[in-house]
C-alpha positions as CSV (number, residue, x, y, z in Angstrom):
1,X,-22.8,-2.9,-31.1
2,X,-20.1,-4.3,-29.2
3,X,-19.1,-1.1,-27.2
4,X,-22.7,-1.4,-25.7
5,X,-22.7,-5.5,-25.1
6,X,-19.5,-4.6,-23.4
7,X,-20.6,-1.6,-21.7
8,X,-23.7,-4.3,-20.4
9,X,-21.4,-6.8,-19.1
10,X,-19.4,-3.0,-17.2
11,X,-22.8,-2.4,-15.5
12,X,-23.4,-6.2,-14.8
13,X,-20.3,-6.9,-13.5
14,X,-20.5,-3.6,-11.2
15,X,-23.9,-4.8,-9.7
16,X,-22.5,-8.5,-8.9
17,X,-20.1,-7.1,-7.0
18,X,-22.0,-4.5,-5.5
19,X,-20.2,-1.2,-6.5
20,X,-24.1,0.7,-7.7
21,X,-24.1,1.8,-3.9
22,X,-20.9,4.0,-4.7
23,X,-21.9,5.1,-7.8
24,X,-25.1,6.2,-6.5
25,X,-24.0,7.9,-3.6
26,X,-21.3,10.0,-5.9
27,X,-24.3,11.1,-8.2
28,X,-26.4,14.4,-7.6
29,X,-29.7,13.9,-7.0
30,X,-32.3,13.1,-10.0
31,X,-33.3,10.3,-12.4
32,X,-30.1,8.8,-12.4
33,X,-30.2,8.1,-9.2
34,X,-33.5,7.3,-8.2
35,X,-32.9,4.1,-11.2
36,X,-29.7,3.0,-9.3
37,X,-31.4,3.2,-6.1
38,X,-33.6,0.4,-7.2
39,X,-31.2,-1.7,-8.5
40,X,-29.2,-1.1,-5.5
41,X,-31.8,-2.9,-3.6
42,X,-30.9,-6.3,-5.1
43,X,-27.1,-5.4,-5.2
44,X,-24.9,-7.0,-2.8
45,X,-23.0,-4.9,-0.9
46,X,-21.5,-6.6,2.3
47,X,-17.8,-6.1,1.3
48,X,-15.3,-2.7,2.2
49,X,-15.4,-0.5,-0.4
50,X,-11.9,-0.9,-2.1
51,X,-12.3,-5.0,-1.8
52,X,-15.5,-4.4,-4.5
53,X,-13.8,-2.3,-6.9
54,X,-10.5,-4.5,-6.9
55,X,-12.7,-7.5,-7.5
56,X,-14.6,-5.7,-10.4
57,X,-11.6,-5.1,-12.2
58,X,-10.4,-8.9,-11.9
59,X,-14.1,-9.7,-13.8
60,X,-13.5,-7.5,-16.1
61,X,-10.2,-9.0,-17.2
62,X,-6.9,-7.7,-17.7
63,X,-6.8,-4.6,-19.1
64,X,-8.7,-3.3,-16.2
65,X,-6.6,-5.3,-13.8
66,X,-4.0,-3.6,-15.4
67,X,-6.0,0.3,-15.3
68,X,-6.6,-0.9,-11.2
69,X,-2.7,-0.9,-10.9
70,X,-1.8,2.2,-12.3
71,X,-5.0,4.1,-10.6
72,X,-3.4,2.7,-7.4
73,X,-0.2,5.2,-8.2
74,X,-2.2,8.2,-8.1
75,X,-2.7,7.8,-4.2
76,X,-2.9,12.2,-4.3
77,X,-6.2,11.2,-6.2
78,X,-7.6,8.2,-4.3
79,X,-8.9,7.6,-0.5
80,X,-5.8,5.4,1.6
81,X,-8.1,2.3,1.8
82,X,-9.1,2.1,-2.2
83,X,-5.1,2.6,-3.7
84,X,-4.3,0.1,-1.1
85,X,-6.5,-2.2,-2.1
86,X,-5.7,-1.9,-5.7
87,X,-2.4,-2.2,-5.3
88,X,-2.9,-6.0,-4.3
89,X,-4.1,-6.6,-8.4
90,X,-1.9,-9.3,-9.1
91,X,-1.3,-9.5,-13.3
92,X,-2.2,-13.4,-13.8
93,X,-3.5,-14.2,-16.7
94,X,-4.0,-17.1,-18.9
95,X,-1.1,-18.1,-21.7
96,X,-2.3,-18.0,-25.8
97,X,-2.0,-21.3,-27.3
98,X,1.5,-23.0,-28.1
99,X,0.4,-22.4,-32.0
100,X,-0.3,-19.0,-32.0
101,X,3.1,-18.2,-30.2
102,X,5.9,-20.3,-32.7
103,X,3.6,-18.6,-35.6
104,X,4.5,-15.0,-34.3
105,X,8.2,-15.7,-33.3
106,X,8.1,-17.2,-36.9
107,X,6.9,-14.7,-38.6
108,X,9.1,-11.3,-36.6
109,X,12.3,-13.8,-37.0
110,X,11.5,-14.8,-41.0
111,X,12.4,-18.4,-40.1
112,X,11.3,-21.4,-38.9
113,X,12.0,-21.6,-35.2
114,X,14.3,-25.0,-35.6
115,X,16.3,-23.1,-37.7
116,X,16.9,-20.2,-34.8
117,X,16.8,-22.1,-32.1
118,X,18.6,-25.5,-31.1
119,X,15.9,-25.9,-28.3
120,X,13.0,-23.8,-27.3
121,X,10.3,-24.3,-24.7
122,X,6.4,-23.9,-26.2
123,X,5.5,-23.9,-22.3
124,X,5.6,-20.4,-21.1
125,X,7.1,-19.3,-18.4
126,X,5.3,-16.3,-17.4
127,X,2.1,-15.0,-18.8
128,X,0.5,-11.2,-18.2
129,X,-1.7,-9.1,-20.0
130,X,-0.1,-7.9,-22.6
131,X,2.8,-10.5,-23.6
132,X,4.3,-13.9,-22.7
133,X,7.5,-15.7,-22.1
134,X,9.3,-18.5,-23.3
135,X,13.2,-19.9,-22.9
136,X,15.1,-20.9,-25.4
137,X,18.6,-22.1,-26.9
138,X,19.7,-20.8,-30.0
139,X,21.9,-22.0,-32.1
140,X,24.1,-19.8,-33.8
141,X,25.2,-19.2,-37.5
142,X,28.2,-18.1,-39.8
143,X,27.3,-14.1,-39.4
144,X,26.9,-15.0,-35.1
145,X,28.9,-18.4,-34.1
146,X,28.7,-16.3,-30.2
147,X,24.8,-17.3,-30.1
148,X,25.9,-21.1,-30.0
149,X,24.2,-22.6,-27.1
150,X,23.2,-18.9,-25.7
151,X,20.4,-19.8,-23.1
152,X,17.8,-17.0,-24.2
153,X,14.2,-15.8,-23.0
154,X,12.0,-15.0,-25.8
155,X,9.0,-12.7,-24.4
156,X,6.4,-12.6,-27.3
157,X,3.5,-10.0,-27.4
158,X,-0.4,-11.2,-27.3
159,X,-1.6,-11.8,-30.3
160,X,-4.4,-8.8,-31.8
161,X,-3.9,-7.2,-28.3
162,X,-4.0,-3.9,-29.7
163,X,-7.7,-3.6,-31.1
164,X,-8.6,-5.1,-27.6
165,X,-7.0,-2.7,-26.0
166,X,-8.1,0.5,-28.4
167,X,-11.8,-0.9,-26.9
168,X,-11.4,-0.4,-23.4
169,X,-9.8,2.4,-23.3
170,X,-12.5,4.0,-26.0
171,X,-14.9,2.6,-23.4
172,X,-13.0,3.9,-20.2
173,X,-12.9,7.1,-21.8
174,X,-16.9,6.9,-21.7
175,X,-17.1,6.2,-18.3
176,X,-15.0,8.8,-17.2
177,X,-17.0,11.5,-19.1
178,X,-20.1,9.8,-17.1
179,X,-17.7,10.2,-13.9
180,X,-17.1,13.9,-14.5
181,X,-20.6,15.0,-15.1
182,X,-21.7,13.4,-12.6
183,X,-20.5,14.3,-9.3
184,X,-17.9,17.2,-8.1
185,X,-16.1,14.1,-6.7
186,X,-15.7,12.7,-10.2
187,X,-14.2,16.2,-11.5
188,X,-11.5,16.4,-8.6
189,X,-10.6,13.0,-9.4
190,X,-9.5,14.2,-12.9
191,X,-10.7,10.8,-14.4
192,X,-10.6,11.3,-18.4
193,X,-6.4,12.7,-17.2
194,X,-5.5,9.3,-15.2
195,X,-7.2,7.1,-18.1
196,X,-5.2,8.8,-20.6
197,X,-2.3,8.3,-18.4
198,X,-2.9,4.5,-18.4
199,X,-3.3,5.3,-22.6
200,X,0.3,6.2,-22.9
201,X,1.6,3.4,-20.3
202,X,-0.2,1.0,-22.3
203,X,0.9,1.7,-25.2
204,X,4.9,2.3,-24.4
205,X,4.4,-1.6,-23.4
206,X,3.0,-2.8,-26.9
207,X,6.1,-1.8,-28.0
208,X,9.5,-4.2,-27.4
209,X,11.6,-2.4,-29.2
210,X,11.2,0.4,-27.0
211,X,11.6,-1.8,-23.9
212,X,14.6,-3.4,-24.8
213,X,15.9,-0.2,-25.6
214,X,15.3,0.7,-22.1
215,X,17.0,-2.2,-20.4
216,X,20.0,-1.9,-22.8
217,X,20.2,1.9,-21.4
218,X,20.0,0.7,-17.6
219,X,22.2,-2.1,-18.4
220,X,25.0,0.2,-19.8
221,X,24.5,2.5,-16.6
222,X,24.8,-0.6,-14.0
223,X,27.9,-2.6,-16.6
224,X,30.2,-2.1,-13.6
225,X,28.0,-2.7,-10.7
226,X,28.2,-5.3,-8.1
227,X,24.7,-4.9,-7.0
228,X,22.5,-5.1,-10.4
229,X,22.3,-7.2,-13.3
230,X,20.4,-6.5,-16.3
231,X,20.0,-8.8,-19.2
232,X,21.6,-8.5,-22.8
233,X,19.3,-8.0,-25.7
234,X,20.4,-9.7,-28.9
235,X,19.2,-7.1,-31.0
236,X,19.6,-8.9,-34.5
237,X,16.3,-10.7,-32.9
238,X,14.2,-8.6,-31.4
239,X,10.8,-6.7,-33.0
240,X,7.9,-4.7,-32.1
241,X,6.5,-7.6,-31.0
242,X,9.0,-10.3,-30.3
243,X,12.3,-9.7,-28.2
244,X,15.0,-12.2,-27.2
245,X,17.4,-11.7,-24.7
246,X,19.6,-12.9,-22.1
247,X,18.5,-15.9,-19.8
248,X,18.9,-14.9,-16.6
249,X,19.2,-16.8,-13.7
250,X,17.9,-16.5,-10.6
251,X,15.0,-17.0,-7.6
252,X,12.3,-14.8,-7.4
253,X,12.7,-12.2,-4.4
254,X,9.3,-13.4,-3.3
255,X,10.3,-16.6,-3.1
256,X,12.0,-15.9,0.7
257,X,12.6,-19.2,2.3
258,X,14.0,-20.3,-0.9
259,X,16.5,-17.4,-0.6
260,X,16.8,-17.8,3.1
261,X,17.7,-21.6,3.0
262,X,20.3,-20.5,0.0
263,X,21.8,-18.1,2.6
264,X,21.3,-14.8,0.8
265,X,21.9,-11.8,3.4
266,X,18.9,-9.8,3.6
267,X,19.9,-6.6,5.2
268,X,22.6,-6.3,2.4
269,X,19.7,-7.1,0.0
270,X,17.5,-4.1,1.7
271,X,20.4,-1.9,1.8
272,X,21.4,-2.6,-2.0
273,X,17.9,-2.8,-3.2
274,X,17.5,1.3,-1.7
275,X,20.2,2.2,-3.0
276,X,19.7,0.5,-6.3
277,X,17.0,2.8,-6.7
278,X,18.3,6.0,-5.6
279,X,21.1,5.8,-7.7
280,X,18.7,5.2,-10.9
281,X,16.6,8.0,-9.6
282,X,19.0,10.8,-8.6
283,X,22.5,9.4,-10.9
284,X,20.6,8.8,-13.7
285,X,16.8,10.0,-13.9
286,X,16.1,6.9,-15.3
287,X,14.3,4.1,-13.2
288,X,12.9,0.7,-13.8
289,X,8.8,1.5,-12.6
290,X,7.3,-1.7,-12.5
291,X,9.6,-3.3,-9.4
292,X,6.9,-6.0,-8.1
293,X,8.4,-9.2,-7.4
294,X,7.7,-11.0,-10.5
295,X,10.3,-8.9,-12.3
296,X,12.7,-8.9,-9.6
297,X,15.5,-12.1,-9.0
298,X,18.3,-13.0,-6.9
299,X,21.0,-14.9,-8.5
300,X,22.3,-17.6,-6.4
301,X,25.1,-18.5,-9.0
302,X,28.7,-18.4,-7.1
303,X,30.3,-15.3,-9.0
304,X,27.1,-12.8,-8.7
305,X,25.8,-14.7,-5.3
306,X,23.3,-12.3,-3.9
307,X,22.7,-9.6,-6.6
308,X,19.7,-8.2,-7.5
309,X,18.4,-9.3,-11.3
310,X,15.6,-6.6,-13.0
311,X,13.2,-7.8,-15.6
312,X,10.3,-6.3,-17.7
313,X,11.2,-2.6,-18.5
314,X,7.9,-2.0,-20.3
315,X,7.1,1.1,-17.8
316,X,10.6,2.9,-16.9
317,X,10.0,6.8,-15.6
318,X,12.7,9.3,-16.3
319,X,13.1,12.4,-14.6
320,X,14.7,16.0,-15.7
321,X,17.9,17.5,-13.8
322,X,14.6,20.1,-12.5
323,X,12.7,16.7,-11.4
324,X,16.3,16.1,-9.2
325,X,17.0,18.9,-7.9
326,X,13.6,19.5,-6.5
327,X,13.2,16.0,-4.9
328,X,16.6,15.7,-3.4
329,X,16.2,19.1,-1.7
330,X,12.4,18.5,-0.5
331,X,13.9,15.4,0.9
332,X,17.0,16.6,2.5
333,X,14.6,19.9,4.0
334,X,12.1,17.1,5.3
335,X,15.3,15.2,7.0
336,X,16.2,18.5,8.4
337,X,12.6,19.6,9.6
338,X,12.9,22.9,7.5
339,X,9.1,22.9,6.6
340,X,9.4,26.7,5.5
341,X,12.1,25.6,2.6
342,X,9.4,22.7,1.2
343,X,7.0,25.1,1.0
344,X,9.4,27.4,-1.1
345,X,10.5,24.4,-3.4
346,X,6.8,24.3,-4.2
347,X,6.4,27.4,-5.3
348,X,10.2,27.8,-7.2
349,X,8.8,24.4,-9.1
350,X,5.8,26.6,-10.6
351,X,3.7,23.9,-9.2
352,X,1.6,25.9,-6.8
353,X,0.2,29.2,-7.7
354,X,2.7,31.8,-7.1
355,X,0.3,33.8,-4.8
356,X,0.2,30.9,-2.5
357,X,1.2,32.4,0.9
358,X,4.5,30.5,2.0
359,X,3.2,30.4,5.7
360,X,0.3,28.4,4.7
361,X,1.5,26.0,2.9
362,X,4.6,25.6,6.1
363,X,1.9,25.1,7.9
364,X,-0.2,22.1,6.0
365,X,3.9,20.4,5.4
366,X,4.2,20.8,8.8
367,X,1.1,19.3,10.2
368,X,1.8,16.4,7.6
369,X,5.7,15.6,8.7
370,X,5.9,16.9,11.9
371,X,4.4,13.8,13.3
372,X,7.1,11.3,12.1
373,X,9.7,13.0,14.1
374,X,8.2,11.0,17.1
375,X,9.5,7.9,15.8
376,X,12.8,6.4,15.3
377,X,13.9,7.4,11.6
378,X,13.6,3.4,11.0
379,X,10.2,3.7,11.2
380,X,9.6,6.8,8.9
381,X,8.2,5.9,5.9
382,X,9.4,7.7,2.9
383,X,7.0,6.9,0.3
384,X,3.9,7.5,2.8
385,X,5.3,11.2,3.1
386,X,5.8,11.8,-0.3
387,X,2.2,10.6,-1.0
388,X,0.2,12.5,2.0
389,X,2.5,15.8,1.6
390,X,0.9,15.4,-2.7
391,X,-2.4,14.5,-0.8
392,X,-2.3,17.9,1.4
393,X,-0.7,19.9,-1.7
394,X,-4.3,19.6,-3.8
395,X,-5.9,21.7,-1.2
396,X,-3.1,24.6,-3.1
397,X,-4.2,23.5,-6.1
398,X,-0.8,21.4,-6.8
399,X,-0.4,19.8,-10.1
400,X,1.2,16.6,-9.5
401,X,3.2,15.8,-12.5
402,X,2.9,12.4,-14.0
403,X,6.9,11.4,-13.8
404,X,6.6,12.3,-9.9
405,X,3.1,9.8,-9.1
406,X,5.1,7.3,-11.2
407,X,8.5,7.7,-8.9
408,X,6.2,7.6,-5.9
409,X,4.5,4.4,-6.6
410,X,8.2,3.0,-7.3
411,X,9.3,4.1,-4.1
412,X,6.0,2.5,-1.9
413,X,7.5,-0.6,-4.1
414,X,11.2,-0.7,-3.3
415,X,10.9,0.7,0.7
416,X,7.7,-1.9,1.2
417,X,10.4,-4.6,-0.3
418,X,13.1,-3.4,1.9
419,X,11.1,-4.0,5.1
420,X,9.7,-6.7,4.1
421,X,14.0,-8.3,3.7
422,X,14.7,-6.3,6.8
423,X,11.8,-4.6,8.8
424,X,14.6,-3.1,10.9
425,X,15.6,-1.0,7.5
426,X,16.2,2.3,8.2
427,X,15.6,4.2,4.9
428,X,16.8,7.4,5.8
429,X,20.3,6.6,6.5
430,X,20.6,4.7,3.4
431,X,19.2,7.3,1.0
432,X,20.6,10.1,2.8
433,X,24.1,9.7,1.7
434,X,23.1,9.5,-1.9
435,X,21.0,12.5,-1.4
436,X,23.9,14.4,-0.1
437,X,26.2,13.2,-2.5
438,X,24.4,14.2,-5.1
439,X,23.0,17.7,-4.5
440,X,27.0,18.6,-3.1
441,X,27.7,18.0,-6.7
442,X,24.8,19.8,-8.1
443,X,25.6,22.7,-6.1
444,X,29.1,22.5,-4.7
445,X,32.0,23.5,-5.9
446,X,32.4,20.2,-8.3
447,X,28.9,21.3,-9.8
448,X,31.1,24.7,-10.5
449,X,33.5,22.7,-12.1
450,X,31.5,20.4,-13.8
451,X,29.4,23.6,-15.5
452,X,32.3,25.5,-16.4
453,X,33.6,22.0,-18.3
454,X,30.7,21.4,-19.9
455,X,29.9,25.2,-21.4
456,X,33.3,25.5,-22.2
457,X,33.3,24.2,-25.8
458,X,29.8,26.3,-26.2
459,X,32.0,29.3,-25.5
460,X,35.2,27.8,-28.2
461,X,32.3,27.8,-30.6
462,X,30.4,31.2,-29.9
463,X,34.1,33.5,-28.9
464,X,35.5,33.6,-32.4
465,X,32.3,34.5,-34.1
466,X,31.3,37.2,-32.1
467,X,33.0,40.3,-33.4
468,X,31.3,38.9,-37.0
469,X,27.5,38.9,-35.6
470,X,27.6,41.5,-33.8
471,X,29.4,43.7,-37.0
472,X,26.6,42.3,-39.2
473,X,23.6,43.1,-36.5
474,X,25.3,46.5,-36.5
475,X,25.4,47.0,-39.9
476,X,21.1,46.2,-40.2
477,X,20.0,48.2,-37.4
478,X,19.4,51.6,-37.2
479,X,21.4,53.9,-36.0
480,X,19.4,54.5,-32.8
481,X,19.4,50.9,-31.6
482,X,23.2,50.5,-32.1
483,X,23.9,52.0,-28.4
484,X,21.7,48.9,-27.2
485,X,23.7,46.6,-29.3
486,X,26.7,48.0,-28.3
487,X,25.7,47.9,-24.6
488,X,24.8,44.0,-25.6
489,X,28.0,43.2,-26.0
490,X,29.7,45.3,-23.1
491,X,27.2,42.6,-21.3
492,X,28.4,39.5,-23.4
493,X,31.8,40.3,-22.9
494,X,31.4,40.9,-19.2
495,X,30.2,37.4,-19.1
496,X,32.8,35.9,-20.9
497,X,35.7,37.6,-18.8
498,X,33.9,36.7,-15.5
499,X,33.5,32.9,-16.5
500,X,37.3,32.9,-17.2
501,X,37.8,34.6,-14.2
502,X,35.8,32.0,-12.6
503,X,37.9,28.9,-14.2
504,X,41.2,30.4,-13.7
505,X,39.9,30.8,-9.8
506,X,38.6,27.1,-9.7
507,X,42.0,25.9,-11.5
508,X,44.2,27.7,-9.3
509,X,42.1,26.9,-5.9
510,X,42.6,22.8,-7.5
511,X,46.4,23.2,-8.3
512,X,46.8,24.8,-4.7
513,X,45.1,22.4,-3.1
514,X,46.9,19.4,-4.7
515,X,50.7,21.2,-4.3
516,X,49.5,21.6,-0.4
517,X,48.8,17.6,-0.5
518,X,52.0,16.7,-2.2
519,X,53.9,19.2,0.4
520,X,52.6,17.6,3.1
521,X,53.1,14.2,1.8
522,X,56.9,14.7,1.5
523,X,57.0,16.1,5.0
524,X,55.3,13.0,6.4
525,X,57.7,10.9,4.7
């Protein structure tokens, strides 16, 4: 009963704000929608397209405001004006009561909150759809004397948020079915796909255990940075649904005249914020993906003056050493206009069909990037590539993988922030470095080296028991398939002697090139 007074108030709400016209016009012809063309009649429908839909989700409350964000990521899915326009959904909701939040801190903790805390603040500070945040002092004990007057945030989940959120998603589920059957627009769109997309999102969030897990893995890749700061979890106090960490402070990087009037440097800020995020990307494969301003500070305190603080780690994307190596050399083969070599990286990546003819799919990159190269490079936009060369790639049946519509959303994020600090930013020269950097070691001779160092205890282990495998595996095969085994190992121990070959060269080509510096040295002094 409640799926269908909730599916009412969906149609309702759709009508009021006039989006029957665009479901009507997606349906084939028939009962369907000869009925919405009646209602249509009545419908308003004076608004842009992407405008209704936004506003729709902001009725329907936050979940869907939520859902609108993350269907603004798939821009390879969605017409330019509609992602834009979803991507203004701002995440404002309205805090629980004061009660409800000391009773679940309470109850996670297993004491009252007096005896945890010397102060703490029932007034949130933030509120969004799924959890809440409130500061805090606490006040240390016997087993943790360090938490004495630790200024803490304590970010508490909404209470019975998840059967709210089961029901949505059961009923956005629905309506995608209803979306697939009833248009070939709806089944290109791959609705029931990006809804369980959102699922999985959603649900990584309910969890903060997972997300202070996440920022205690970024925090331990930027602990020597001059750029970043992440905060500390206290671990001994955070739960599924309650965490408590670090206070951090700092002034929102939205806030600009605040920061301007502090004297923060904003081309150091664009420059540091890029390469902030390459360096998570390509370094690491690990990147905070939820970068809108309300999780991003400046601290203005004396000894960090300047850097960048990141909050909320809820959504995070990760990204395989395959996921690298394929965007750094698309985007270096872009930089260098060699449309021919994207094309091949998008067959190699098993992500177009291998009988895709390589000319073709030149061609389509080329018609997309070609263009740009009639601008200064300050005034290429990365992100707008990456999402019109996806958009051209569905022609080739492309599957977009999730990790890389996730990265490419980030990226619209951090290069729209950029410009916005300094709208003379010139992204290219700032990521290209990185790029460089990184794929030299990939495939250079220090990506050699660091190979050969890293199989090098799999061949310790593997050597010595060798002559014992391969004398068993003898010993149960026939005698007709002991010329193959034998013709194995020739192969094995090819492979072996090669790689030491390969070491010993690498060593020697090291120890020549350092003896060389130290000659030279002592001549020059």
């Amino acid at each position: 009963m409640s799926r269908i007074v909730r599916l009412s108030k969906i149609f309702f709400t759709a009508w009021r704000f006039g989006l029957l016209p665009l479901l009507r016009d997606s349906l084939k012809p028939g009962l369907r929608r000869s009925l919405l063309s009646v209602l249509c009649w009545f419908s308003p429908n004076t608004l842009p397209r992407g405008e209704r839909i936004r506003l729709t989700l902001e009725a329907l409350g936050p979940i869907f405001v939520k859902f609108g964000q993350v269907l603004s990521t798939r821009r390879d899915l969605l017409p330019e004006d509609i992602a834009d326009e979803l991507a203004k959904l701002q995440d404002q909701v309205p805090p629980f009561s004061n009660a409800k939040s000391r009773e679940i801190i309470e109850l996670a903790l297993g004491s009252p909150i007096e005896d945890v805390f010397l102060s703490f603040d029932a007034t949130p500070v933030a509120s969004a759809s799924v959890a809440q945040v409130h500061f805090g002092v606490l006040r240390g004990n016997e087993q943790h004397p360090e938490w004495r007057d630790y200024l803490v945030a304590v970010k508490v989940l909404r209470p019975e948020i998840l059967p709210i959120i089961e029901g949505d998603i059961a009923l956005m589920y629905d309506l995608a079915k209803l979306v697939e059957r009833s248009s070939e627009d709806g089944r290109r769109l791959k609705p029931r796909e990006v809804v369980a997309e959102f699922d999985t999102y959603l649900h990584d969030e309910l969890d903060l255990m997972r997300e202070a897990a996440n920022a205690s893995q970024l925090r331990r890749y930027f602990a020597d940075s001059d750029k970043l700061m992440i905060p500390e979890m206290v671990w001994d106090l955070c739960h599924t649904n309650v965490m408590v960490m670090e206070r951090m402070h700092g002034i929102s990087i939205g806030r600009m005249d605040e920061l301007r009037a502090a004297g923060v440097d904003f081309k150091k800020l664009a420059v540091d914020g890029v390469e902030i995020f390459f360096t998570q990307v390509f370094q690491y494969g690990f990147f905070h993906a939820d970068m809108h301003p309300g999780n991003i500070l400046i601290s203005l305190e004396p000894d960090t003056f300047g850097r960048y603080i990141s909050l909320d780690f809820g959504i995070v994307g990760t990204l395989s050493q395959f996921d690298k190596n394929y965007l750094a050399q698309n985007f270096l083969a872009f930089f260098n206009r060699d449309y021919r070599r994207v094309a091949e990286l998008h067959v190699e990546s098993g992500w177009v069909p291998s009988e895709t003819r390589i000319e073709d799919l030149e061609g389509a990159v080329r018609a997309v990037c070609e263009p740009y190269f009639d601008r200064p490079l300050k005034e290429i936009s990365l992100g707008i590539v990456l999402m019109r060369l996806f958009q051209t790639s569905r022609r080739f049946k492309v599957e977009i993988q999730p990790q890389l519509t996730l990265l490419q959303k980030t990226l619209l994020n951090v290069e729209g922030l950029g410009r916005q600090l300094d709208p003379d930013l010139d992204l290219w020269k700032t990521a290209k470095p990185i790029l460089e950097k990184w794929v030299s070691r990939q495939l250079g001779w220090r990506g050699l080296l660091e190979g050969l160092k890293e199989e090098a205890p799999n061949w310790a282990k593997l050597l010595p028991t060798l002559p014992r495998l391969i004398a068993e595996s003898l010993a149960q095969r026939p005698q007709q398939d002991r010329s193959l085994e034998l013709e194995v190992l020739k192969t094995i121990l090819d492979e072996e002697r090669r790689t030491r070959r390969l070491l010993a060269g690498a060593l020697l080509f090291l120890g020549g090139f350092l003896v060389g510096a130290f000659l030279i040295a002592l001549q020059l002094h």
